[in-house]
PANUDO-261501 format. One line per 10 residues: number of its first residue (from 0); for each residue x, z, y of N, C-alpha, C. Coordinates in pm, whole numbers. Each point is the difference from the previous one (the first is absolute). Layout:
% residues N
NUM) X:Z:Y:X:Z:Y:X:Z:Y  ...
***
This chain:
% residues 353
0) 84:0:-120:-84:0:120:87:0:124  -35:-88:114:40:26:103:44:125:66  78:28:60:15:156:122:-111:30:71  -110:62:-49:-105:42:95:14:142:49  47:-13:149:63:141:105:-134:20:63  -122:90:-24:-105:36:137:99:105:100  -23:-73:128:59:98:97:117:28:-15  55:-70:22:222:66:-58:12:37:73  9:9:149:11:59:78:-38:205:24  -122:-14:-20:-64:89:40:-2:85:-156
10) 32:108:42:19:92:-154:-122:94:24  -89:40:78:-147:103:23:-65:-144:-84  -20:-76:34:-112:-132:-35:37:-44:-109  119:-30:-105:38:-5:-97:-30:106:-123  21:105:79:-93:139:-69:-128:4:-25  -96:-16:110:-138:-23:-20:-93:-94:-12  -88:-3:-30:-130:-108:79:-129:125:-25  -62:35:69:-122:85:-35:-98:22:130  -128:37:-68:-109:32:106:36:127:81  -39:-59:116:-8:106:144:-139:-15:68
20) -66:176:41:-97:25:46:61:45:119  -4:-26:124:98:108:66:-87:55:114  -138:-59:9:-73:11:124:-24:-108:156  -114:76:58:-40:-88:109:128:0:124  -21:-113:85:139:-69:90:-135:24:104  81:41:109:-134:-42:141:43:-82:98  -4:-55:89:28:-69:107:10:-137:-35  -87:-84:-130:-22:-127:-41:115:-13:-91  83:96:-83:66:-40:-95:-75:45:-122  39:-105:-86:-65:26:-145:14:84:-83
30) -113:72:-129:31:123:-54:100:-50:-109  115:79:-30:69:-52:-153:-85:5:-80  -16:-63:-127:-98:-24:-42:-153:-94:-6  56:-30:112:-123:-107:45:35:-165:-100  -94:-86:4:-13:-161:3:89:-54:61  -1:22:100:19:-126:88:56:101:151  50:-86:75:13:60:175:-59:-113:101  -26:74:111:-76:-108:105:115:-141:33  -96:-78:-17:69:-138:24:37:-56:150  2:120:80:47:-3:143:55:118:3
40) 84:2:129:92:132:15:-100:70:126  -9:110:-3:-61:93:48:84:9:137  -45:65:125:61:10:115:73:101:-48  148:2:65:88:141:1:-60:110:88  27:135:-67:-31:77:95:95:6:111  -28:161:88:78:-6:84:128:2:9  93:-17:118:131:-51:-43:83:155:-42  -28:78:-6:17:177:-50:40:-8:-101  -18:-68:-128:46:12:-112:81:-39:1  101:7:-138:132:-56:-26:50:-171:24
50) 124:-35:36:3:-157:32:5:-25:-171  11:-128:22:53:-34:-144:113:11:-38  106:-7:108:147:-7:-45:46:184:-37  -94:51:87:0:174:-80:-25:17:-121  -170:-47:-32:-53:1:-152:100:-42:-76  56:-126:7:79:-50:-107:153:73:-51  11:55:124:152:63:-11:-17:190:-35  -159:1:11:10:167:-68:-40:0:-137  -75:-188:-26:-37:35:-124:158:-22:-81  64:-74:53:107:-9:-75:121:115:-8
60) 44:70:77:52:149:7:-40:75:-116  -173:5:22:-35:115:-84:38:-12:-121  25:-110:-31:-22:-45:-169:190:5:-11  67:13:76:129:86:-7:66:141:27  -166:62:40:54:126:84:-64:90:-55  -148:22:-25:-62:84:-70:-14:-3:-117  -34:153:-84:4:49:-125:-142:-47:-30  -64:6:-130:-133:-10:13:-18:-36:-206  -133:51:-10:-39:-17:-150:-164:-45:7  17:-82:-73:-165:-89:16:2:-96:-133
70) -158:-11:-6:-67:-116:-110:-28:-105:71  75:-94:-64:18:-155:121:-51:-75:-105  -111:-44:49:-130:-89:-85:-14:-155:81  -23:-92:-99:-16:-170:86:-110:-59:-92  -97:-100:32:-62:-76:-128:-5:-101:134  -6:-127:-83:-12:-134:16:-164:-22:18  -47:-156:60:-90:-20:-26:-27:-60:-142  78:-32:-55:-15:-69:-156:-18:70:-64  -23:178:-7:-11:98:-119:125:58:-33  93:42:14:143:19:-49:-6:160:85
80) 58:68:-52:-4:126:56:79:94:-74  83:91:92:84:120:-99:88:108:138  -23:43:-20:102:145:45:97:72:-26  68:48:104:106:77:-21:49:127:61  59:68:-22:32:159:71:115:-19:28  59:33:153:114:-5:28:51:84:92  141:43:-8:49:98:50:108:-41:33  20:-36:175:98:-43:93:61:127:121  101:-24:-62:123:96:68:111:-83:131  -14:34:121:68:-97:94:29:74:117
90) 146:45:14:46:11:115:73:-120:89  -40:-57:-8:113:-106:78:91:-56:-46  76:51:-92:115:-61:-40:-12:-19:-190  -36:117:-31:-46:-5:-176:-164:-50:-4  -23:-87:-42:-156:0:-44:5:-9:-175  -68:97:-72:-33:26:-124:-164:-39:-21  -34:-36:-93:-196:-42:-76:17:10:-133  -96:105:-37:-51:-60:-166:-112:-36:27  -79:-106:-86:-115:-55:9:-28:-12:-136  -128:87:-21:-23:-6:-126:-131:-87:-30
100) -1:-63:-99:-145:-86:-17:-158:90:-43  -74:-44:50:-102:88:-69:-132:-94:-105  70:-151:27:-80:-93:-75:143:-82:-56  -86:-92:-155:77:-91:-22:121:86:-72  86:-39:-76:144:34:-58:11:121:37  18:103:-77:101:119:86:124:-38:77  60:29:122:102:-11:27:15:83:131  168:34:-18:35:54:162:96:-100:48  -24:-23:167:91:-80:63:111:119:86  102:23:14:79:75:74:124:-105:68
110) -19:72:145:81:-99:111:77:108:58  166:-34:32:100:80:65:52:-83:105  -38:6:136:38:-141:40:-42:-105:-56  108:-136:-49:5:-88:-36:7:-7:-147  -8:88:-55:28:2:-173:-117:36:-63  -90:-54:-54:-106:-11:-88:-10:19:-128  -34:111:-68:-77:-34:-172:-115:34:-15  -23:-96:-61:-175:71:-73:34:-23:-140  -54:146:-53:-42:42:-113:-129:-52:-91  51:-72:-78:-106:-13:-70:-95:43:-118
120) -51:128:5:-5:108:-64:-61:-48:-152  -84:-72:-58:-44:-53:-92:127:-63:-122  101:-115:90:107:-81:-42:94:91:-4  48:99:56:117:124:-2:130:-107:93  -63:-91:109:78:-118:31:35:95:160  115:-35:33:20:31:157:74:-118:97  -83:-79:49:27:-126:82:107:50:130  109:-4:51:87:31:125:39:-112:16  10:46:145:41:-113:93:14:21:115  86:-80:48:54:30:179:-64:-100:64
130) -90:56:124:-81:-128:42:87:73:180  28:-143:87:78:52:85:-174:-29:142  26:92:84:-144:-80:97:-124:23:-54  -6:113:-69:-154:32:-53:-87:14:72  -91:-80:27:-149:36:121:-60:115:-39  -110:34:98:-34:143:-11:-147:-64:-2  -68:85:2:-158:-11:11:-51:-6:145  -91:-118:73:-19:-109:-79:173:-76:73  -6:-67:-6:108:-118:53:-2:-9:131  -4:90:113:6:-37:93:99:22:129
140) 62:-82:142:109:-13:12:51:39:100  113:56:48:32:35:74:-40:13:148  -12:113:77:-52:-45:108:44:-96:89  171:-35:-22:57:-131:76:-26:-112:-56  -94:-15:-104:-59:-133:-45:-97:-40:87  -16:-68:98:-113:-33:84:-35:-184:-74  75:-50:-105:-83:-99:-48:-154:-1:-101  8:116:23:-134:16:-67:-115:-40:108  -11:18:91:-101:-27:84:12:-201:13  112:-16:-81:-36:-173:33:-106:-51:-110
150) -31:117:-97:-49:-63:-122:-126:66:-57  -15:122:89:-127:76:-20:-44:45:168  -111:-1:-25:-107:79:100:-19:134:-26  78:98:158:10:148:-80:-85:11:72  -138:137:-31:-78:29:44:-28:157:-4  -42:84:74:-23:119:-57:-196:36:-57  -8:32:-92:-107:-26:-53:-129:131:48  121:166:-26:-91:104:63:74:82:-78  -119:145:-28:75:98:-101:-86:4:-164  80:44:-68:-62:65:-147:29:120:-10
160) -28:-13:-151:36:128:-73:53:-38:-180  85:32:-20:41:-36:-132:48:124:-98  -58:-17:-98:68:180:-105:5:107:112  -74:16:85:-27:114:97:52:3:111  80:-127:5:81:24:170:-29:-106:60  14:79:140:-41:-122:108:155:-109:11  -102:-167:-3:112:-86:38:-67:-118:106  134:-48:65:-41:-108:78:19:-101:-81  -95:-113:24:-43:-156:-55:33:-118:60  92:-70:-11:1:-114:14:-14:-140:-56
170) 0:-84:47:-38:-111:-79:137:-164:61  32:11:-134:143:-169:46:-117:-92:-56  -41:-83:68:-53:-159:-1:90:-74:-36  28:-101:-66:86:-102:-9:-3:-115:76  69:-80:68:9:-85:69:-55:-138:-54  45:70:-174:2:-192:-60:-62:59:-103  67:-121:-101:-76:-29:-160:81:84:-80  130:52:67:100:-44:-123:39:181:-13  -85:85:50:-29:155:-27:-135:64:-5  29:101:-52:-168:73:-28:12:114:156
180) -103:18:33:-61:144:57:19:113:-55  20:125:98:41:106:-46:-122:94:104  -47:137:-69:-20:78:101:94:124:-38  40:42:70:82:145:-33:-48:128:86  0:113:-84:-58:138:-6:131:51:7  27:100:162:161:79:-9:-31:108:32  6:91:-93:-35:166:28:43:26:161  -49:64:88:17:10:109:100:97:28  28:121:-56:124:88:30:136:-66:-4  -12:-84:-142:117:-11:-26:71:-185:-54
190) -123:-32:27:38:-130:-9:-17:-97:-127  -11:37:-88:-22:0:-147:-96:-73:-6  49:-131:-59:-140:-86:-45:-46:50:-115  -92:25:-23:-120:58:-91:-137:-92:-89  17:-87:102:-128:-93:-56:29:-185:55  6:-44:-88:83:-182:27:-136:-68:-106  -104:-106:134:-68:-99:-63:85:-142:10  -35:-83:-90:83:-132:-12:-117:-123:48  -13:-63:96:-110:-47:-16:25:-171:-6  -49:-121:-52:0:-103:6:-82:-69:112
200) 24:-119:-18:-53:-130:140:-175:4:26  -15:17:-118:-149:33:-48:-55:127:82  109:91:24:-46:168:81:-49:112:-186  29:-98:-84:-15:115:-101:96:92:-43  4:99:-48:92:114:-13:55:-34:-126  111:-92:-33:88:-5:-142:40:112:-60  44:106:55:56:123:-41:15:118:94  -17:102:-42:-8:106:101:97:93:-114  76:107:109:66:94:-60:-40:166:108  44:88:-35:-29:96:39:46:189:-79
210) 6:56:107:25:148:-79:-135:77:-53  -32:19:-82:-128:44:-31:60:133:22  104:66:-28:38:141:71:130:45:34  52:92:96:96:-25:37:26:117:61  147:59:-29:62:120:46:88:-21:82  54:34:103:127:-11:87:132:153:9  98:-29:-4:90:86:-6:-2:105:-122  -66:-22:-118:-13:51:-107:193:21:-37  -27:151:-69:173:-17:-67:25:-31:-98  28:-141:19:47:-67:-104:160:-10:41
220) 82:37:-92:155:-7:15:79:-176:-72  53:-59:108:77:-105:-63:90:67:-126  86:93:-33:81:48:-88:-109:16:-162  -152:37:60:-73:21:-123:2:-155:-61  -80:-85:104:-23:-175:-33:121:-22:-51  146:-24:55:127:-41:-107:31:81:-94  -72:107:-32:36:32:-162:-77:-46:-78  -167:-11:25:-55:-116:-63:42:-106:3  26:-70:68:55:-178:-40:150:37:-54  68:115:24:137:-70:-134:-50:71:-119
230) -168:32:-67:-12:74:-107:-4:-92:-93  79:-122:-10:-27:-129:-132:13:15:-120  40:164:-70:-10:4:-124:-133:-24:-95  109:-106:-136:-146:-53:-80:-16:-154:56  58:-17:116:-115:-113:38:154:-135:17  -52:-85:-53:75:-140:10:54:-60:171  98:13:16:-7:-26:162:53:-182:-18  -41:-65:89:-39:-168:18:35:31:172  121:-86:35:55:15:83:9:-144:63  -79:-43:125:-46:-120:62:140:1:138
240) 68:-144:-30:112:6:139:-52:-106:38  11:21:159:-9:-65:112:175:-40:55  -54:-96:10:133:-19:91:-4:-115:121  56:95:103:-81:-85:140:67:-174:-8  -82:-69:60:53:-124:15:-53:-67:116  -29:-163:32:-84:-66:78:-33:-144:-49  -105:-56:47:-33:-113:-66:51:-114:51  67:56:95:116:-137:0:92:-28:-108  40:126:-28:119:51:-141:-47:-87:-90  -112:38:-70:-67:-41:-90:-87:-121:-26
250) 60:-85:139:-89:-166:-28:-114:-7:65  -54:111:43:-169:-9:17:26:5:141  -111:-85:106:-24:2:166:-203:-15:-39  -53:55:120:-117:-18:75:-12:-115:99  -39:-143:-32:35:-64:79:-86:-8:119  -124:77:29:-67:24:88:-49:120:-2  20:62:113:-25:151:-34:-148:37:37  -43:92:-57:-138:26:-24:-76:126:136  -68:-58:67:43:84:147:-31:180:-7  102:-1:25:-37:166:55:126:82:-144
260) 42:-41:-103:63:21:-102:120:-6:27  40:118:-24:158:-1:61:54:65:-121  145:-59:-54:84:26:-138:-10:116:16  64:126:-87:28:147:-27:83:28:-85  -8:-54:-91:83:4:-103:30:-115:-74  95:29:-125:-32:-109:-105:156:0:-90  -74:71:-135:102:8:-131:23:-57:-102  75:62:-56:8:-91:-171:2:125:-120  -92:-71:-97:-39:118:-94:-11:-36:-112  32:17:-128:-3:-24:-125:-161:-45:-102
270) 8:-106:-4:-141:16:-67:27:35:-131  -103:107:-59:-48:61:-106:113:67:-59  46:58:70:109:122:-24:141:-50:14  43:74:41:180:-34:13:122:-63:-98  -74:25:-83:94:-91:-109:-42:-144:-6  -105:-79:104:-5:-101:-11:43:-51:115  122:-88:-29:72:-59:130:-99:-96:131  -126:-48:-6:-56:-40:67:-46:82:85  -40:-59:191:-9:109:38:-143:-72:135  -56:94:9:-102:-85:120:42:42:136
280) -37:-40:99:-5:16:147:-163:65:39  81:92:95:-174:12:60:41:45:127  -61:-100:105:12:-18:159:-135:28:-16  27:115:143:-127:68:48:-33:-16:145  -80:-14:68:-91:-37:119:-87:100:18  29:28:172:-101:72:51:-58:-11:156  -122:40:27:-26:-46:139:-55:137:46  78:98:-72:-19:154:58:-144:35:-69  -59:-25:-36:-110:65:-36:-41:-59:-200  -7:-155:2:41:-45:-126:109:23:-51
290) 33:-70:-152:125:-42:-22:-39:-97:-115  110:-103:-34:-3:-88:-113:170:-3:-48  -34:0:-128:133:-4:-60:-35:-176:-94  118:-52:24:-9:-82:-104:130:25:-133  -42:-26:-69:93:46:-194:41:-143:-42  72:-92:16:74:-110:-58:98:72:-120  -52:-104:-96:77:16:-110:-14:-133:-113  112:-109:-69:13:-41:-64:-141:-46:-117  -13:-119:15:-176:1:-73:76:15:-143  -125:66:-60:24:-45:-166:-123:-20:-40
300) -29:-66:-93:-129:-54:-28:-61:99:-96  100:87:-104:-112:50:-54:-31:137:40  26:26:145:-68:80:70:-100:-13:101  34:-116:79:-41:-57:72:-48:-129:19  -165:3:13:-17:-101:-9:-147:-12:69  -81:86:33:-93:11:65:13:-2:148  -36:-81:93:11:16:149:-152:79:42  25:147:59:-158:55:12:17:69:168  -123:35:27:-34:68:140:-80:150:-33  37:47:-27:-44:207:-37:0:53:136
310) -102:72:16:-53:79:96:-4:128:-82  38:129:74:4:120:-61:-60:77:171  -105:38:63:10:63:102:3:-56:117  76:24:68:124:-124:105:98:-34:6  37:38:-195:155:-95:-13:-74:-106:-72  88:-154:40:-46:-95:-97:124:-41:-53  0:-52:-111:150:-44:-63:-79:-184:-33  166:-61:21:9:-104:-13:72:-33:-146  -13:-85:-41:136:-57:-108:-27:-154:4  169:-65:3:-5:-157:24:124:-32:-86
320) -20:-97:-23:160:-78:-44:52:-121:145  133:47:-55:68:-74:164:109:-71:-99  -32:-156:7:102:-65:-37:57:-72:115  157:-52:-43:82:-34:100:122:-100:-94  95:-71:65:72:-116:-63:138:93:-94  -31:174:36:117:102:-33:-81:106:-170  -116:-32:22:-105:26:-103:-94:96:5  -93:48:-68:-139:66:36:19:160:31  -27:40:67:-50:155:20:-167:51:-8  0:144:-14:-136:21:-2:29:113:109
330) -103:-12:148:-38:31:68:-115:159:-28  17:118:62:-110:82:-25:-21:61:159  -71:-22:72:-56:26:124:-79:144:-10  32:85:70:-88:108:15:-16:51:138  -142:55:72:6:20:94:-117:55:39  -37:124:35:-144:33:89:-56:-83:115  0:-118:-25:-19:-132:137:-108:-83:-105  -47:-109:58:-119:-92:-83:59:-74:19  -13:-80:-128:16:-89:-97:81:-116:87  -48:-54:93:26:-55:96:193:-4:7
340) 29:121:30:88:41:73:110:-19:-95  -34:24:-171:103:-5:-110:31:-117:2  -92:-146:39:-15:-75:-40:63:-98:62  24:55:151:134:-26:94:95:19:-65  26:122:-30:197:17:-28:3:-94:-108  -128:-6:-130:51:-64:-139:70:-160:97  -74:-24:67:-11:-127:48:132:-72:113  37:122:34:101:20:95:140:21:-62  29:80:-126:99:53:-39:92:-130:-116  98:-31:20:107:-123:2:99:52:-56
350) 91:-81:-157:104:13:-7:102:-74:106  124:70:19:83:-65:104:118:-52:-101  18:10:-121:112:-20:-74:-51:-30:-121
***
C-alpha cells in the first residue's frame, strides 16, 4: 500500500478525530456542534476586543507556555470520531505530552520536544522518531506572519463558552478555492485554542475539534512524563530516521507554486523499515494555518497501483503515478485543504533530473 500520513504535521489531530459538544457562541458565531455556519460574515463587534495579530500570537504562546490536562475530542462530517486525554507540560523551553487514546487501538503518544514514540500497547511495538519543527495545535502563525491576511478574511465573530470557559471567536474566510474556513474558540485568560471548526466553500462544517474538558496548571511534572516514555520494557522499539534534505537535492521542483504555500520542510525516510535501502521524500507546505506534505517514492506495481482521492474529515489524501523519461514514481499528497488544492501540487510537482 501506498504511504498514507493523515496530518503529519500536526501530532493533537493525528491523535484524534472525535465528537465535540462544547456549547452556544453569541455575537453570530456558530455553536460547535452545529450543521453548518452562516454563509455571510456577521458584523465585528466593537473595536475593544482582541486584534487578530494578538489572538493569533496568544493562541500560539499558550500552546508553548501553559501547563494544562484535557479530553481533546474531533468528529468529521463523514462519521469518524475518537478521543483522547492529554497531558501537556510547557515552560518555554521543555515542552513534554502524553496523549492517550480513548477510541480505536490502545495507544500512548509521548513528545519531548522533537522526539516522539507512541506505544503501541496491543502490538508491544514502540514507533520513535525525531521529527524536527513539530506544529502545535492548531497550526497557526506567528504574529510577524502578516501573509495570512492575503489569503483569508479575519473577522472577529463574538464570545463563547467551551468545557466551561469563556473564549473569544473568530472566523479566517478564505480568499480562494484552494483553502478551507476556520472558526477558532481562544480561551480568553490565556489564549488557548480550545475549540477549531473546519469549514468548506459550501459553509459546511468538515470537522470540528474541541476540549470537552480541561484543567490548567495541574501538577503534572515533565521528570514524571520522561520516565514514562523511557519505560520500553517488553516492548519492540522500531526506530523511524529522518534525515533533513531539499527537493532540489533530490530531483523534485514545484513548477508553479500553489498560492499562499510556502516550503517548511522536506526529508528523506526509509520506506517500510530501515533495512530497506529505498527511501521516500516528503516536502511539506504551509500557508500558516493549513499544511500539505507531499511523500514521493519510487512506483512499484505490486503495491501501487490504484490512483484514489480519500477524504477523512478535512484531510484529503491524494495518490498518483508520475512518470517521466528518468522513470515512474508514486506520488501521496496529504493535506487538510480540498481536493482542489492536492491537485495543484500533484500537477505542479516535476522531476528535474
Amino acid at each position: 500500500m501506498p504511504i498514507l500520513v493523515r496530518r503529519a504535521v500536526l501530532l493533537f489531530s493525528a491523535a484524534c478525530l472525535a465528537e465535540a459538544a462544547v456549547g452556544q457562541t453569541q455575537g453570530g458565531a456558530v455553536a460547535v456542534g452545529g450543521d453548518a455556519v452562516p454563509s455571510g460574515l456577521p458584523p465585528p463587534p466593537p473595536a475593544s476586543g482582541p486584534s487578530t495579530s494578538e489572538f493569533l500570537r496568544r493562541a500560539r504562546d499558550a500552546s508553548r507556555q501553559r501547563t494544562y490536562v484535557g479530553t481533546f475530542v474531533v468528529s468529521a462530517a463523514t462519521g469518524n470520531l475518537s478521543s483522547a486525554r492529554i497531558w501537556h507540560v510547557a515552560d518555554g523551553k521543555v515542552l513534554m505530552e502524553r496523549i492517550e487514546a480513548l477510541t480505536g487501538a490502545p495507544r500512548s503518544t509521548f513528545r519531548r520536544n522533537d522526539k516522539v514514540m507512541t506505544f503501541l500497547l496491543d502490538e508491544k511495538v514502540v514507533k520513535s522518531e525525531q521529527r524536527e519543527n513539530l506544529e502545535l495545535f492548531p497550526n497557526l502563525p506567528d504574529a510577524s506572519d502578516t501573509a495570512i491576511a492575503d489569503f483569508y478574511e479575519v473577522r472577529p465573530l463574538g464570545k463563547g463558552r467551551v468545557a466551561g470557559f469563556d473564549a473569544d471567536v473568530i472566523q479566517l474566510a478564505p480568499r480562494d478555492g484552494f483553502r478551507f474556513g476556520y472558526q477558532v474558540w481562544s480561551e480568553r485568560r490565556s489564549g488557548l485554542v480550545i475549540a477549531l471548526q473546519t469549514v468548506d466553500g459550501a459553509g459546511r462544517v468538515v470537522e470540528q475539534s474541541a476540549f470537552s474538558e480541561l484543567q490548567f496548571d495541574v501538577p503534572v511534572k515533565t521528570q514524571a512524563l520522561a520516565q514514562m516514555m523511557g519505560n520500553t520494557t517488553g516492548y519492540r522499539i522500531e526506530k523511524s530516521e529522518l534525515e533533513r534534505t531539499t527537493a532540489e537535492a533530490e530531483g523534485w521542483t514545484l513548477r508553479d507554486a500553489v498560492a499562499g504555500f510556502r516550503p517548511v520542510s522536506c526529508y528523506r525516510r526509509a520506506l517500510d523499515g530501515a533495512s530497506n535501502p529505498e527511501r521516500t521524500m516528503q516536502w511539506t507546505f504551509s500557508d500558516g494555518m493549513a499544511s500539505v506534505s507531499l511523500f514521493v517514492e519510487p512506483y512499484d506495481a505490486q503495491r501501487q497501483s490504484k490512483e484514489v482521492l480519500l477524504a477523512t474529515g478535512a484531510t484529503n489524501t491524494l495518490t498518483r503515478r508520475l512518470t517521466d523519461k528518468g522513470g515512474d514514481w508514486w506520488l501521496t499528497a496529504v493535506g487538510e485543504v480540498p481536493p482542489q488544492t492536492l491537485r495543484a501540487f500533484a500537477q505542479g510537482l516535476a522531476r528535474t533530473r
